[in-house]
Every structure is written in C-alpha cells, then in structure tokens.
C-alpha positions as CSV (number, residue, x, y, z in Angstrom):
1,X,118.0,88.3,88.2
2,X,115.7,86.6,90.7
3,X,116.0,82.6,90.8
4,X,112.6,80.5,89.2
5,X,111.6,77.7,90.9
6,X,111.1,74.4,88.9
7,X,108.3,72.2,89.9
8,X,108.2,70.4,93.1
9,X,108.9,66.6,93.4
10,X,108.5,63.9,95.7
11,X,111.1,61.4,96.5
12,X,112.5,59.0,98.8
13,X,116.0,60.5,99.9
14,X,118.6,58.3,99.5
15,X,122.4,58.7,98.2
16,X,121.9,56.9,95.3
17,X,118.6,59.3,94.7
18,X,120.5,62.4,95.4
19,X,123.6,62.0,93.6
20,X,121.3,60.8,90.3
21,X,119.5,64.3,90.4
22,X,119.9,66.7,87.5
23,X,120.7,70.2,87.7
24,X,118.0,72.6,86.6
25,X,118.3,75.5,84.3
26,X,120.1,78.4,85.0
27,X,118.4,80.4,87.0
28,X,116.1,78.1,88.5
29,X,116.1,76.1,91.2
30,X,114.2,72.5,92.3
31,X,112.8,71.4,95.1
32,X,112.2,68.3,96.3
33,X,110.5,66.6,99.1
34,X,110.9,63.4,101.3
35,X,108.9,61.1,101.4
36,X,109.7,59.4,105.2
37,X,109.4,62.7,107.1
38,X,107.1,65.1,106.1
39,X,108.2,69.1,105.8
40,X,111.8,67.9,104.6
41,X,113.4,69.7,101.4
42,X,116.4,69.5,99.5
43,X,116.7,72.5,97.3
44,X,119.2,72.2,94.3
45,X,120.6,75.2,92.9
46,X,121.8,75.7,88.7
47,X,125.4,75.4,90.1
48,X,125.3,72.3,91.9
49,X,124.6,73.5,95.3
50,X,122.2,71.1,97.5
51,X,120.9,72.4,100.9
52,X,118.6,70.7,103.6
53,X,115.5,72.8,104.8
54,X,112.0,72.6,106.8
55,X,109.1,74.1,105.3
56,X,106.2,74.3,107.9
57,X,103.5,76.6,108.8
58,X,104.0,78.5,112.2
59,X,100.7,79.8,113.4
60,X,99.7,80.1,110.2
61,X,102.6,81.6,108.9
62,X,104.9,79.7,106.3
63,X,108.2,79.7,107.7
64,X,111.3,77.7,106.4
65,X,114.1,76.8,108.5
66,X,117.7,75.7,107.0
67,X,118.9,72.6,108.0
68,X,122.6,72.3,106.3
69,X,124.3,71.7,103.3
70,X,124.8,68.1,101.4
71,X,126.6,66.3,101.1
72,X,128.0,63.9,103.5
73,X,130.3,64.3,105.9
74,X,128.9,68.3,105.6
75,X,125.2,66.9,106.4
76,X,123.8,63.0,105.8
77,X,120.6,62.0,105.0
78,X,120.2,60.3,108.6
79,X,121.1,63.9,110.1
80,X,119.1,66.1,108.5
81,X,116.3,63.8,108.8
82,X,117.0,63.9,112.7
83,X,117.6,68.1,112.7
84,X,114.0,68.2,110.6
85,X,112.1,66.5,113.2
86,X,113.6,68.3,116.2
87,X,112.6,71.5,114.1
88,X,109.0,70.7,113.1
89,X,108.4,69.2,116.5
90,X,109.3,72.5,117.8
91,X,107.1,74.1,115.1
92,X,104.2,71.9,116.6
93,X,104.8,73.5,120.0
94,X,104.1,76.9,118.1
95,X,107.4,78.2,118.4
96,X,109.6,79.9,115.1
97,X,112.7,78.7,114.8
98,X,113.2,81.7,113.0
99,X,112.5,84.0,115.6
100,X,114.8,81.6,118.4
101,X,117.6,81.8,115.8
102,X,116.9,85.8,116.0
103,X,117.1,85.6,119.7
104,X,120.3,83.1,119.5
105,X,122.0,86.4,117.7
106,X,120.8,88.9,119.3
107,X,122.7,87.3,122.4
108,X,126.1,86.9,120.5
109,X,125.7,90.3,119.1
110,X,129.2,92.3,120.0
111,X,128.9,96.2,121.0
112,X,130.9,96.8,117.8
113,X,127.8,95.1,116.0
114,X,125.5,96.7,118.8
115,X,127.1,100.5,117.8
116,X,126.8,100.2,114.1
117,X,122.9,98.9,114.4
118,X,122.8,101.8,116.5
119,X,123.6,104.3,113.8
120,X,121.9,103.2,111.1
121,X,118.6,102.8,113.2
122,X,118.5,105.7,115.6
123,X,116.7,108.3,114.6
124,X,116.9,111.9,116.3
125,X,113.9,113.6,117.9
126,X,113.0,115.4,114.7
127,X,112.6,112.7,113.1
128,X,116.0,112.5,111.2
129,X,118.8,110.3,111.0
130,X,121.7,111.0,113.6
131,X,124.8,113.4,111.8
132,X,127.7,112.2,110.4
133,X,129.7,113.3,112.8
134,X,127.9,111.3,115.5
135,X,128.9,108.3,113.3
136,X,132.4,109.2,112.9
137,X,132.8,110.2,116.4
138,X,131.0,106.3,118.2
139,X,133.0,104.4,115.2
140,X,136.1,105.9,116.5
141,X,135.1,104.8,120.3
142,X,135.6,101.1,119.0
143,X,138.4,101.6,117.0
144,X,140.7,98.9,117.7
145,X,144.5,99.8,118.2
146,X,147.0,98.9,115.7
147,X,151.1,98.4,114.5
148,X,152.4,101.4,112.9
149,X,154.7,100.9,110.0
150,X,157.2,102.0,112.5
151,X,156.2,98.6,114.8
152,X,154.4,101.4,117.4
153,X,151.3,100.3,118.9
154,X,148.3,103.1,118.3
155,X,145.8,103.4,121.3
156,X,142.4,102.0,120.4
157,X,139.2,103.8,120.7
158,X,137.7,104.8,124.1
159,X,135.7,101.7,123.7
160,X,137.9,99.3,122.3
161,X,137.9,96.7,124.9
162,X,134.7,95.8,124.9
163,X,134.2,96.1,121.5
164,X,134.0,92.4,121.0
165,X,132.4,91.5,123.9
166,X,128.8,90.4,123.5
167,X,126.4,93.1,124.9
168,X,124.6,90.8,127.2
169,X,127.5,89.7,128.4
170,X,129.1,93.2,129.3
171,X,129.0,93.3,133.1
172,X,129.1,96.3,136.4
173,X,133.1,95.7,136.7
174,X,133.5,95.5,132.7
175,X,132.0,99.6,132.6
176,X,133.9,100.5,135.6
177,X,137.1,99.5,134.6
178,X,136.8,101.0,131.1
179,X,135.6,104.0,133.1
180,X,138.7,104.3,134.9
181,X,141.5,103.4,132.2
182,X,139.9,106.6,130.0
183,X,140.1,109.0,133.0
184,X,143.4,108.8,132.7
185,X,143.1,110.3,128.8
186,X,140.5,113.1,130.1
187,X,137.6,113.1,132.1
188,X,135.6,114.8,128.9
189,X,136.6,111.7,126.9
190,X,135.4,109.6,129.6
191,X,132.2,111.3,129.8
192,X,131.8,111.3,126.6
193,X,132.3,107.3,126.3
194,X,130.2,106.4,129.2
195,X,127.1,108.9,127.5
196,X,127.7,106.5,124.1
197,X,127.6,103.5,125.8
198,X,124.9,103.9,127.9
199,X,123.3,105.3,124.8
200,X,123.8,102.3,122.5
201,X,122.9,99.5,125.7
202,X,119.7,101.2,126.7
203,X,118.7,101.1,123.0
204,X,119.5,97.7,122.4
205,X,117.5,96.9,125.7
206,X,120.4,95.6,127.6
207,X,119.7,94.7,131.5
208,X,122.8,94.9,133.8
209,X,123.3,94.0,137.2
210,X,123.8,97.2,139.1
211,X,124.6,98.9,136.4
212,X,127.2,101.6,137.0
213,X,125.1,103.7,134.6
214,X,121.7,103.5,135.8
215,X,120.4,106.1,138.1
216,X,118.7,103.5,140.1
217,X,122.0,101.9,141.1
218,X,123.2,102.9,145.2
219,X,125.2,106.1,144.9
220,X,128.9,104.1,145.8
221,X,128.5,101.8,142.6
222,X,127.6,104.3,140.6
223,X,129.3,106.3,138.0
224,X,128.0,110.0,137.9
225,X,127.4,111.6,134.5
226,X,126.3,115.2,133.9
227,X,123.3,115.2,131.1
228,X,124.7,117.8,129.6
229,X,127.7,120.3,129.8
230,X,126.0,123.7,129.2
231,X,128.2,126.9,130.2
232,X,127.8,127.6,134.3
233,X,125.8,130.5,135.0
234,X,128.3,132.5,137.0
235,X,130.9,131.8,134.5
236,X,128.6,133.7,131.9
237,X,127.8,136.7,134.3
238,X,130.9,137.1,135.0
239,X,132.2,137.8,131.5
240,X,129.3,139.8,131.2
241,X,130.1,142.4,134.2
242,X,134.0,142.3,133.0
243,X,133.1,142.0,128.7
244,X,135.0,145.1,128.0
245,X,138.5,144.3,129.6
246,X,137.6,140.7,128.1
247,X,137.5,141.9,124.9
248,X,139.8,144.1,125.1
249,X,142.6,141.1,126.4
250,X,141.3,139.4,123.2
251,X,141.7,141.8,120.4
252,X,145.1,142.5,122.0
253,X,146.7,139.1,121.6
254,X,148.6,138.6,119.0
255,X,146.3,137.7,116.0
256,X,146.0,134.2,114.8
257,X,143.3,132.2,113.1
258,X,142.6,131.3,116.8
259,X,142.1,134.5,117.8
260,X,140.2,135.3,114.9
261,X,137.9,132.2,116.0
262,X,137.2,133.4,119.2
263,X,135.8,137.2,118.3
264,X,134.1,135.9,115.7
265,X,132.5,133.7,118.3
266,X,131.3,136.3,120.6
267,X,130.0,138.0,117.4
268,X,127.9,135.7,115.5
269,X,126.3,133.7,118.3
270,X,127.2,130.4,116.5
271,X,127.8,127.2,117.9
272,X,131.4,126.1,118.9
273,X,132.6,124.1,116.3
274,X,130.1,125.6,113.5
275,X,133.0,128.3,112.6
276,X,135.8,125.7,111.8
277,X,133.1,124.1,109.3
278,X,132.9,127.1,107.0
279,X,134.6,127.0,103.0
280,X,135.0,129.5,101.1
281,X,132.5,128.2,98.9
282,X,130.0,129.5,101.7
283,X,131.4,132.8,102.2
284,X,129.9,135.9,100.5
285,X,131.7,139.0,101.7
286,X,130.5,141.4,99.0
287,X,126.9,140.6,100.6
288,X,128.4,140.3,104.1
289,X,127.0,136.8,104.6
290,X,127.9,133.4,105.3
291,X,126.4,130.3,104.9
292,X,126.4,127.5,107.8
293,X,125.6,124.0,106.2
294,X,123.3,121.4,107.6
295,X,123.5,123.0,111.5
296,X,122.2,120.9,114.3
297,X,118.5,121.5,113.4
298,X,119.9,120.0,110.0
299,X,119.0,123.8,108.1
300,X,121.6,126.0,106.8
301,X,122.0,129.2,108.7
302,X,122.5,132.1,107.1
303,X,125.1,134.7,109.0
304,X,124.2,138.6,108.2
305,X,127.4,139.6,109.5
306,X,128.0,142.8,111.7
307,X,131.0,145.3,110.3
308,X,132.9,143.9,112.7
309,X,132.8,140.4,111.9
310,X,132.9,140.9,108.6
311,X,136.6,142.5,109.2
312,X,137.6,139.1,110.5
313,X,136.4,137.2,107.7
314,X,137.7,139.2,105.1
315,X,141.2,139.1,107.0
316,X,140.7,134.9,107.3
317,X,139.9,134.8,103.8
318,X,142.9,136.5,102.3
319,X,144.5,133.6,100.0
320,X,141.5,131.2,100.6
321,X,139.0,130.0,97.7
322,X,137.0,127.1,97.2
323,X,137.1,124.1,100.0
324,X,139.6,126.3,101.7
325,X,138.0,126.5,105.1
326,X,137.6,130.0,106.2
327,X,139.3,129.4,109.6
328,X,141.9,126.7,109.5
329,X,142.2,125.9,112.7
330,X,142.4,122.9,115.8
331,X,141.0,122.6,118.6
332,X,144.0,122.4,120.4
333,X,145.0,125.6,119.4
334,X,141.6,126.9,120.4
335,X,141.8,126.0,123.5
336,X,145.6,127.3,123.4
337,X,144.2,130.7,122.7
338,X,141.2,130.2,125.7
339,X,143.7,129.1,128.0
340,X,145.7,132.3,127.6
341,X,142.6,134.7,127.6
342,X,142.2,133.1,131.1
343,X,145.8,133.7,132.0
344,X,145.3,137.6,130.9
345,X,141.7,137.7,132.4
346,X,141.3,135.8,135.3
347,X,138.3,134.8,134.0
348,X,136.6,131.1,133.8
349,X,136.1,131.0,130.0
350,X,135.4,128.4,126.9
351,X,134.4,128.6,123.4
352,X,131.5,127.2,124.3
353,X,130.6,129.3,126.8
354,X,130.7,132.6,123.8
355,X,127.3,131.3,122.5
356,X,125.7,132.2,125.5
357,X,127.2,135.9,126.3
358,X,126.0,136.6,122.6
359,X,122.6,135.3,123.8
360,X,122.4,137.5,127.0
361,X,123.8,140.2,125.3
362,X,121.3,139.9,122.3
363,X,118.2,139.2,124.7
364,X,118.3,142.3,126.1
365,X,119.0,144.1,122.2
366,X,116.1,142.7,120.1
367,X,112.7,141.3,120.0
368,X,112.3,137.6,121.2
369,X,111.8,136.5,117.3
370,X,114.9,138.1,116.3
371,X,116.9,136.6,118.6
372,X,115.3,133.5,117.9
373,X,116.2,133.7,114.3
374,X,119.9,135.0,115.3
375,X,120.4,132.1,117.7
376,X,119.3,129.4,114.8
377,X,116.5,128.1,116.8
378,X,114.0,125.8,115.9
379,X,111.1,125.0,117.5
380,X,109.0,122.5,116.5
381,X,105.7,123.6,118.3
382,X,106.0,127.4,117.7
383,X,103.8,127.6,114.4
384,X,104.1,131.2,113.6
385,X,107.8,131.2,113.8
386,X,108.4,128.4,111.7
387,X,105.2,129.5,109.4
388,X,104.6,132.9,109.5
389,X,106.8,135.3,110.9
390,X,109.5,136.2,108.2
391,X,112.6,138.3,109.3
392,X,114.0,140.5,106.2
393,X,117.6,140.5,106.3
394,X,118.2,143.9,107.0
395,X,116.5,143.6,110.8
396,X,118.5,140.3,111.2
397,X,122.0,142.5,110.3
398,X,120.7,145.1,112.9
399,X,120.7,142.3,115.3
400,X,124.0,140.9,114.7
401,X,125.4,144.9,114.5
402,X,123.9,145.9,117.9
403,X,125.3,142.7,119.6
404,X,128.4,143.9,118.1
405,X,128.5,147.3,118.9
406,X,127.8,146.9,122.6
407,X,130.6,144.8,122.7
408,X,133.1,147.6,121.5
409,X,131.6,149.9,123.5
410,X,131.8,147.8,126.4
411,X,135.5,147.8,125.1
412,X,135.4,151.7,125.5
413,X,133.5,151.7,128.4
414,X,130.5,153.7,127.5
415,X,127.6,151.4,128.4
416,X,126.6,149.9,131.8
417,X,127.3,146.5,131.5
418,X,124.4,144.0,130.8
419,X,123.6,141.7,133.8
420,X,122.5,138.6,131.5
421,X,121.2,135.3,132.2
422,X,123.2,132.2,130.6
423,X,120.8,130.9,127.8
C-alpha cells in the first residue's frame, strides 16, 4: 500500500516544536517545513519515524536530498540546518546531489558488486540476457573461501581476492598478481579469469594505469590473452587424414559413458558440453531424435540421429528415465578418455576439437543450408535461412547418416580421406 501525504505545514523548528508533533494516520505521512532556512523538511512517518530532507529544484528538476534522521544526538536541529544549506548552496551552483551521491558509489562499488551489476545488465549480441551458466560460472570466480565442518579451509574463487576491493581502486600489480597465483591452478582457469575481469572492468568503464589487460599497454607489462580458443587447424587436418585409425582406437576402448560421449561427438556435430545436458525427458529413440534445450543461440536443436548414434543412445539410456541425464558423465573423465585416445593415437585431440571434423567432414557431404541447419547455426542477417528455407527432417537425417557413414568407412578404409578445413 503506497504512503498518502498529509498536508504540508510551516513551522519554526525547534525541540520543543518537534517533540509536540502528532503522528499522522496510518499510512500517511506529514511534512513540514522550516521557517529560518528555506528548502528544509522534516518528514514524519505513522510509526514515529522523523527524517531531515532538502527539497529544491535542480535545473528545473525537483530533486530531494536526505539529510538524516532526528533526533538528537542522531541529527540536531543546528545540524541539519547547517547540512541543508551546504546542499542547496550546492543546488544553486546547478549541481544534484543526487547524481554526486551516485558518483560517491559508483567509486566504493566492489567487483563483487561490479560482477553482479554485470549480470543482470549485460545483454548478449542478440539481444538477450547472458545464460545461466555465465552467471553461475563469474559468481563462482568471487566465491570467497571458507571453514569446512572439518576446520579445512576451501580455496576461494579465481577472483576472490579482489572481490572486495573497490573497482577504481583495482590497480596494474593487483591483476598481475591474481594472474599469477591462478597459473598455478591452470592456465585455462587463468584465462578464463582474466577474459571475466577484463569483461566486467571495461563495462563498468574502469581506467587503469597500464593496465595488464589492455592491448595498448607495452608488450613486457602486458598479460597476453587469446580471444578465443577455437580448435588449431592442423590439429583438425590431421584427424581428418588419420579419422579411420582414430575411430577405430575409439570404438575399441573399453566402453564407458565417456567413450560413448566422445563418438557421439564426432557424430552429431554438437557442441562440447551440449551432450552432458541431455535428460531423458528430451530423448525420443522410437523417432530417433533428441532434443537440445535452450543452445547457445538460445533455440532448441533438434538431433535427427544417424543409426549409428542412435546405437549409443539407446545403450546410454538403458535404466534412465525422466531427469536422468542421458550421459552421466565429468569432465574429468572426459578428458580421461581424450587423454588416452592420444596415448593410442598420437594424435593432438579435444572434445572440442570433434565439432569441427563433423563440420569438415559434413561440408564436403551436403548442401551449405544443410549443414547450416546440422551445425545449429544462426545467422541473424541471412533472411532466407531463418525465413524461408525449411529443411524436412528426412534430408536433415541424411545429413547426420552420411557424416556417419563416412566415418565407418573411413574405419574400413574404403574412402579417400577428406582434406577438410577446421570450421
């Protein structure tokens, strides 16, 4: 219920006048004004509460500006009559107090305050609010450490100590040093930190003396970060000219939901993490489909799987149902699985880089549209793809089952192997 006001009156300020004053009714609240300096309220609230304010026009604005709370010794009469003119002179210089007070915050404001602006505010290219797990992942950079229950000290957040340290006071040495202690936990982690932080100052506007992180800084005081981390081009053409001993290393591992993960990779062209994200609730193996929810172009993505890959999920889904998730598995023992394939192989190879062999593979198998569609591509700009052009499913399925099948047959080595290009 929103507060009435009761009618304005004028009056000299003094405690004997103050203390006198009756409460209004509930819900409203009275204002009074002085009569010695001009501008000068009390406001009295249905409970009892009595605060100071200015109320002043600021180029031709309204604007009022607390003063404090009364009673003495929390504000006097003498004192708020001192902080009113000091405020309304300032007024008369056609400065808000409002606006300083903004500014005054603005300065104090920690990166922990700075990083949850951040992501409430950003917005994404598109248009749309950044992903939940953006959120989760920058709130966890500032995660303080903490006691166990069994009196162990956890390690904070990548972040952590600066955390509350006021942004504009955040200095060269303050980045490097943070820089340095998360090397020591992984230079992706690092990376990773340095990209959010420079992220979250640049938005907030934040101007650092040679700054480690701006590519204007010399060279020596600089800390280099890659833009991005796509797969390396030689990597990619390498598993390309060697896909069938690849694959062949892979499907003879023994088979774990790791393993699983990793051909169905190469199969469905999905992004890394996308498989681990799948429940049973969006799996469909009567129809041969899955469903991946709210991708990185925030649509779901519809999977019109090959007869190969719809052999792993059907072995992956034995026992599952509802939230299960179709494969139940950790990074670590993704990368467990990648590591070995290397070991077998002697070839340079990450999750990420399966994405773009499917790509290659499939550039060279279907029309540019299809592959578009396959790969979950969105483009803005491209009208007829996003208007007009509708692939049925069936020529999607062919896409997905040609990728496949040159794989096997790579396997059996009856093709020529593709030369692709890394997409």
């Amino acid at each position: 219920m929103s507060t009435k006001r009761a009618p304005a009156q004028k009056l000299n300020f003094t405690q004997a006048s103050l203390d006198s004053l009756s409460l209004p009714a509930p819900g409203q609240r009275a204002t009074y004004h002085d009569t010695k300096v001009n501008g000068l309220q009390l406001r009295v609230t249905a409970n009892g509460t009595k605060s100071f304010y200015v109320f002043q026009r600021v180029n031709g604005k309204p604007e009022r500006v607390r003063v404090g709370r009364h009673p003495y010794p929390i504000m006097s009469i003498d004192q708020a009559r001192k902080e009113a003119k000091a405020i309304i002179h300032q007024i008369a210089e056609g400065e808000s107090p409002a606006a300083a007070k903004r500014v005054e915050d603005a300065a104090k404001q920690t990166l922990a305050e700075a990083v949850v602006e951040y992501l409430a505010e950003k917005k994404r290219r598109d248009g749309l609010p950044l992903k939940q797990r953006t959120h989760d992942d920058y709130m966890a950079m500032i995660k303080p450490s903490r006691l166990t229950a069994a009196g162990k000290r956890t390690r904070g957040g990548t972040l952590a100590t600066l955390a509350d340290k006021p942004i504009h006071a955040i200095t060269a040495d303050d980045i490097k040093a943070v820089h340095k202690a998360n090397l020591l936990r992984g230079e992706r982690q690092a990376i990773f930190a340095m990209q959010t932080l420079r992220a979250v100052l640049r938005w907030h506007n934040v101007k650092i003396e040679n700054d480690p992180l701006n590519p204007a800084t010399h060279e020596k005081d600089r800390i280099i970060l890659p833009e991005t981390r796509p797969s390396d081009g030689e990597p990619v053409e390498a598993l390309l000219d060697n896909l069938g001993g690849f694959w062949r290393a892979l499907q003879g591992m023994p088979q774990s939901p790791a393993t699983d993960y990793l051909q169905f990779l190469l199969l469905s062209g999905c992004r890394a993490g996308e498989p681990r994200t799948i429940t049973m609730a969006d799996v469909n193996l009567q129809a041969g489909r899955i469903t991946l929810r709210d991708t990185k172009n925030r649509r779901d993505h519809v999977l019109r799987l090959s007869t190969q890959a719809l052999a792993i999920a059907e072995r992956a889904a034995e026992g599952m149902a509802g939230a299960d998730r179709l494969f139940p598995v950790s990074i670590v023992d993704v990368n467990k699985a990648a590591h070995e394939l290397v070991r077998l192989t002697g070839l340079a190879f990450t999750p990420k880089m399966a994405r773009s062999v499917f790509a290659s593979i499939a550039a060279e198998l279907v029309t540019a549209s299809t592959l578009k569609f396959l790969m979950n591509h969105k483009q803005v700009s491209d009208i007829a793809g996003t208007h007009y052009i509708k692939k049925q499913q069936d020529q999607l399925r062919a896409g997905w089952q040609m990728v496949a099948d040159h794989i096997e047959a790579q396997a059996d080595a009856k093709v020529v192997p593709i030369r692709g290009v890394a997409s």
